[in-house]
PyMOL commands that place a pseudoatom at each C-alpha (Angstrom):
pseudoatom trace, name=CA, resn=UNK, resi=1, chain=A, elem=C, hetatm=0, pos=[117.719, 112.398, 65.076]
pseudoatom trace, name=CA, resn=UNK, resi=2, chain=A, elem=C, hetatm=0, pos=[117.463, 108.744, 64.339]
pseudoatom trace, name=CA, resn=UNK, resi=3, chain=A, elem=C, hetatm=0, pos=[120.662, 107.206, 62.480]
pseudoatom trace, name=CA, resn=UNK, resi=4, chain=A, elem=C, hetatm=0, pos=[120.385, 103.792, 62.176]
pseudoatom trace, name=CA, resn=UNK, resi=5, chain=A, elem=C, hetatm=0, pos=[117.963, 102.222, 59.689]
pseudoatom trace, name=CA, resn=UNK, resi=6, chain=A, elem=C, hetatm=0, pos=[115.853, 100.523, 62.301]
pseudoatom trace, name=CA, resn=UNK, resi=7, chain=A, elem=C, hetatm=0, pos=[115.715, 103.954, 64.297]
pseudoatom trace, name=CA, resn=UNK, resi=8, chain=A, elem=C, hetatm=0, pos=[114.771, 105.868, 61.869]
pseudoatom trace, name=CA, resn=UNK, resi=9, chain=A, elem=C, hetatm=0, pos=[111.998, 102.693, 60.782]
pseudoatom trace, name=CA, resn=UNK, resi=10, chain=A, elem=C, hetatm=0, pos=[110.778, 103.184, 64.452]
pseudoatom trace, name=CA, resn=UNK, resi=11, chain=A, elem=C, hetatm=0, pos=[110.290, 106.575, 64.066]
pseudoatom trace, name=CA, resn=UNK, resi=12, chain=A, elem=C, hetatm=0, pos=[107.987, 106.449, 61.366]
pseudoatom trace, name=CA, resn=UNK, resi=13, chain=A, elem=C, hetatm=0, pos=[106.379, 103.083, 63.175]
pseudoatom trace, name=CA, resn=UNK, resi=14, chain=A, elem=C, hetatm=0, pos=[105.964, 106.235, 66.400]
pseudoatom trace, name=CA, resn=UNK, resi=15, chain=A, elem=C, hetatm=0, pos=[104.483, 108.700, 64.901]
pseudoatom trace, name=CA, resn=UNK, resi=16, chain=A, elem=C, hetatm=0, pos=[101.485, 106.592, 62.929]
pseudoatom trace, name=CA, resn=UNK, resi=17, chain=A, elem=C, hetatm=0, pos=[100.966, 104.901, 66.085]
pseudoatom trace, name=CA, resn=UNK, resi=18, chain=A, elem=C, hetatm=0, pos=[100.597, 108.085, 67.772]
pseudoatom trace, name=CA, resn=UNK, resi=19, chain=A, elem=C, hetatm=0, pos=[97.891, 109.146, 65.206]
pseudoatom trace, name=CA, resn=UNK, resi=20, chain=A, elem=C, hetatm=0, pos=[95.737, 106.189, 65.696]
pseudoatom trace, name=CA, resn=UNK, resi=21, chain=A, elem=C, hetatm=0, pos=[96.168, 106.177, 69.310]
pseudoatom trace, name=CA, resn=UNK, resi=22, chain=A, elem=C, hetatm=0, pos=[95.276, 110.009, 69.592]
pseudoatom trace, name=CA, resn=UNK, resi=23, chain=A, elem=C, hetatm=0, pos=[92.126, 109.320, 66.809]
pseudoatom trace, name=CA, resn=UNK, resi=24, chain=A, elem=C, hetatm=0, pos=[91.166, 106.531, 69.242]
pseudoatom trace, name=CA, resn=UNK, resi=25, chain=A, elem=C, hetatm=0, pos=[91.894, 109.130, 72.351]
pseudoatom trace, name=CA, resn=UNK, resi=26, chain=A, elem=C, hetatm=0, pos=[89.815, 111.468, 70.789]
pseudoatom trace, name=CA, resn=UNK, resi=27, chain=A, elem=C, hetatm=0, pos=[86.862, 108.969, 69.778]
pseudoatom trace, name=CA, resn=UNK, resi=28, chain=A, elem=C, hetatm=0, pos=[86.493, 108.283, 73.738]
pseudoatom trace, name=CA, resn=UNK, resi=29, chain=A, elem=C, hetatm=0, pos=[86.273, 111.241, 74.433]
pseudoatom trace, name=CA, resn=UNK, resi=30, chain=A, elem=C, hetatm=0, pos=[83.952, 112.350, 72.220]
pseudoatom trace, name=CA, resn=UNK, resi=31, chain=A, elem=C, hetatm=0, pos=[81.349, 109.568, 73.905]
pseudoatom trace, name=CA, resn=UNK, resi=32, chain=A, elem=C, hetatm=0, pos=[81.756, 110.517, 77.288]
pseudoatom trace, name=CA, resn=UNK, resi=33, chain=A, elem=C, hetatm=0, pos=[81.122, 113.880, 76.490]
pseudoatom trace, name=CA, resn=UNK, resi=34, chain=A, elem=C, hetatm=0, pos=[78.048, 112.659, 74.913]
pseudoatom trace, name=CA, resn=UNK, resi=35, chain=A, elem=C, hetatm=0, pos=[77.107, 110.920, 78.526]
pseudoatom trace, name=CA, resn=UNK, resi=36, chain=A, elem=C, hetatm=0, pos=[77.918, 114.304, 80.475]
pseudoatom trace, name=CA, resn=UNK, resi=37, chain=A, elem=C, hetatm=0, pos=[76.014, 116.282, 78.353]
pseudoatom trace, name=CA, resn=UNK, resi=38, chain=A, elem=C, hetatm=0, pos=[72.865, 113.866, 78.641]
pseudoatom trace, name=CA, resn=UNK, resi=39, chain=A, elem=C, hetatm=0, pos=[73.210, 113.540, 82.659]
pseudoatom trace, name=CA, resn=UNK, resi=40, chain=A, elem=C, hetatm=0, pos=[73.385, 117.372, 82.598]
pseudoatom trace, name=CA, resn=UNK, resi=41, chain=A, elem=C, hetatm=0, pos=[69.989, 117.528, 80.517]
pseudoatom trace, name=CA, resn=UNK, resi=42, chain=A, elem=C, hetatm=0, pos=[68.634, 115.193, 83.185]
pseudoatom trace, name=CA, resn=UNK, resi=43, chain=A, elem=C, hetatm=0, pos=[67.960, 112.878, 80.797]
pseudoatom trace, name=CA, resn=UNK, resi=44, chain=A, elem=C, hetatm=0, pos=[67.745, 109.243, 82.168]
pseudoatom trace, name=CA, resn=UNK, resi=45, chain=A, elem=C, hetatm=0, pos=[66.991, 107.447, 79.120]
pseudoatom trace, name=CA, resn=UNK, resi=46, chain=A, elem=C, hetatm=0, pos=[69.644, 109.191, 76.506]
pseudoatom trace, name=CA, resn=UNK, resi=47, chain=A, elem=C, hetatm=0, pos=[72.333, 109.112, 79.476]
pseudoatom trace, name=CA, resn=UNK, resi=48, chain=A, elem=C, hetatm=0, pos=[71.617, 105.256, 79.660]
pseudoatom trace, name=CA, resn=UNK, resi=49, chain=A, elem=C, hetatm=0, pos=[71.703, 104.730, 76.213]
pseudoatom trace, name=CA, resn=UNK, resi=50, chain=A, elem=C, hetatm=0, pos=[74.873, 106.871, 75.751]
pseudoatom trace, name=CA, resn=UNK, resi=51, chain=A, elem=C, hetatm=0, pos=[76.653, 104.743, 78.550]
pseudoatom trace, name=CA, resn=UNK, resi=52, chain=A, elem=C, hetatm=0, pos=[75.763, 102.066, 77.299]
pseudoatom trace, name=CA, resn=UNK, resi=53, chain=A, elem=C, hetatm=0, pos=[77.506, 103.433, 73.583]
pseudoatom trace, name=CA, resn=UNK, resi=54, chain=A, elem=C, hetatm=0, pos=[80.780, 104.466, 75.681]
pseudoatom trace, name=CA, resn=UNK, resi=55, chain=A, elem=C, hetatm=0, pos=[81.210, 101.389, 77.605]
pseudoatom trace, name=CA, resn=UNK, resi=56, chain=A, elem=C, hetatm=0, pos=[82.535, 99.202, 74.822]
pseudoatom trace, name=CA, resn=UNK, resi=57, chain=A, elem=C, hetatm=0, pos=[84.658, 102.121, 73.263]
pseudoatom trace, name=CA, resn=UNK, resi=58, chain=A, elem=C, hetatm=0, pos=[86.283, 102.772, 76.786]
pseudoatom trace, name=CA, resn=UNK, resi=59, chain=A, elem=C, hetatm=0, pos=[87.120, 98.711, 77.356]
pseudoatom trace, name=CA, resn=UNK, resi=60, chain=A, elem=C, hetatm=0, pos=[88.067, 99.026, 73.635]
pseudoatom trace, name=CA, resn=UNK, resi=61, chain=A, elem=C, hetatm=0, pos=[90.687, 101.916, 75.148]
pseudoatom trace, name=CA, resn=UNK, resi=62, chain=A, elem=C, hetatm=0, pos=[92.149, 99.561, 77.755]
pseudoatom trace, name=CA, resn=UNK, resi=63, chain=A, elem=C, hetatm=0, pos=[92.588, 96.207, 75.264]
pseudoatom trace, name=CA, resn=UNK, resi=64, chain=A, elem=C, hetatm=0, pos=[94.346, 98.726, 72.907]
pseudoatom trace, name=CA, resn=UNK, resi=65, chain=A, elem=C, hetatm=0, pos=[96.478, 100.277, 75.090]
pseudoatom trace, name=CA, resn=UNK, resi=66, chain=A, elem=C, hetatm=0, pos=[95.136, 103.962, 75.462]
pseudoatom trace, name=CA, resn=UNK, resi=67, chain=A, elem=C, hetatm=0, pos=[93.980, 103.653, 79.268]
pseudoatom trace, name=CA, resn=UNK, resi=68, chain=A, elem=C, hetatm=0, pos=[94.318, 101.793, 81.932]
pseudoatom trace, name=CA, resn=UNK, resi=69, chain=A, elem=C, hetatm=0, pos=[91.981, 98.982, 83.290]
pseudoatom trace, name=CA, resn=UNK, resi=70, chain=A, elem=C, hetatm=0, pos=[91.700, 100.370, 86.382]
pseudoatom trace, name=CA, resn=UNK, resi=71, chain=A, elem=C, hetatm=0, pos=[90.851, 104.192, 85.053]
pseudoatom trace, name=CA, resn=UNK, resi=72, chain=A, elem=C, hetatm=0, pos=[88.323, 103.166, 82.789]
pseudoatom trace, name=CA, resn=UNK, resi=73, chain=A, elem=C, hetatm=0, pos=[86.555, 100.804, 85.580]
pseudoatom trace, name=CA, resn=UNK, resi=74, chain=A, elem=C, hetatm=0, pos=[86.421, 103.774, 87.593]
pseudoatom trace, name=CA, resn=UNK, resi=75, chain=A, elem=C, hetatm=0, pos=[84.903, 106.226, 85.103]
pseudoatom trace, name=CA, resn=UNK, resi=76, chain=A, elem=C, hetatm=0, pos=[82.334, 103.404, 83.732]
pseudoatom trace, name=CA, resn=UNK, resi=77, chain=A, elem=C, hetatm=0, pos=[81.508, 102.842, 87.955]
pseudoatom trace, name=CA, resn=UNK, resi=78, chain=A, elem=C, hetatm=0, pos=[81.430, 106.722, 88.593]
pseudoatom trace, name=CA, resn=UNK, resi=79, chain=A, elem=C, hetatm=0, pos=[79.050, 107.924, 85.215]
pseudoatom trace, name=CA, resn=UNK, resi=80, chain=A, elem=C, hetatm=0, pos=[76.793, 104.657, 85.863]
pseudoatom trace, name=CA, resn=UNK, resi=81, chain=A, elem=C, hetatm=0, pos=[76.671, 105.622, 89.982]
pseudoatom trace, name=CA, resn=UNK, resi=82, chain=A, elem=C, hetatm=0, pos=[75.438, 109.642, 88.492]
pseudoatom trace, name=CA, resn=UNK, resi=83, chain=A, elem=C, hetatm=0, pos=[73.113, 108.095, 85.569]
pseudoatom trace, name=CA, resn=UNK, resi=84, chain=A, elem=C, hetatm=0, pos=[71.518, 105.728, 88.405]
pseudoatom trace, name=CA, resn=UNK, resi=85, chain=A, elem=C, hetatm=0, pos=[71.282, 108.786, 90.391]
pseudoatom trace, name=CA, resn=UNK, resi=86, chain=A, elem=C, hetatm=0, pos=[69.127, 110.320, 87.692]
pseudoatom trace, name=CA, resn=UNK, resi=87, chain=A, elem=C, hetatm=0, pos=[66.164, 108.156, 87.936]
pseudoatom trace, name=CA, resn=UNK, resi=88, chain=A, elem=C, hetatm=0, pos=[66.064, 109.133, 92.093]
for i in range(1, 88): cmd.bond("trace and resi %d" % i, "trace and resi %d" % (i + 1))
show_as sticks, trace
zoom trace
C-alpha cells in the first residue's frame, strides 16, 4: 500500500486514469464491432460508413495513449482491405 502522500496521490491519479482509458477501450471497441457486424451482413454501404465512424475513434486511441500507431494502422488497412473486398 502506498505511504507517502504523493504515492498514495498517484494512486488515486491510477485508478481514474484507468477508468477513462478502459471507457475509451471500450468505446473502440464497440465501433469495430459495429464494422464486423456490417461486413458480415455483406453490407458495402453501412460497412463503409461504419469505417469511416471508427477511423477517427481508433487514431483518437493512438493520440491518447490506448493503442499503438502501428496496431491501429494495421486494423484500419486490414477492415478497409475486407470492406473493399465487399463491393467484388
Amino acid at each position: 500500500m502506498a505511504n507517502s502522500p504523493q504515492a498514495k496521490k498517484r494512486a488515486r491519479q491510477n485508478e481514474k486514469r484507468f477508468d477513462v482509458n478502459k471507457a475509451r477501450r471500450s468505446r473502440i471497441r464497440t465501433f469495430l464491432r459495429k464494422v464486423e457486424e456490417a461486413i458480415a451482413s455483406g453490407d458495402k454501404e453501412a460497412a463503409t460508413a461504419a469505417l469511416r465512424q471508427a477511423q477517427p475513434e481508433l487514431m483518437r486511441g493512438v493520440t491518447k495513449g490506448i493503442l499503438h500507431k502501428n496496431t491501429v494502422s494495421r486494423k484500419i488497412s486490414r477492415l478497409s482491405a475486407r470492406v473493399k473486398a465487399l463491393g467484388a
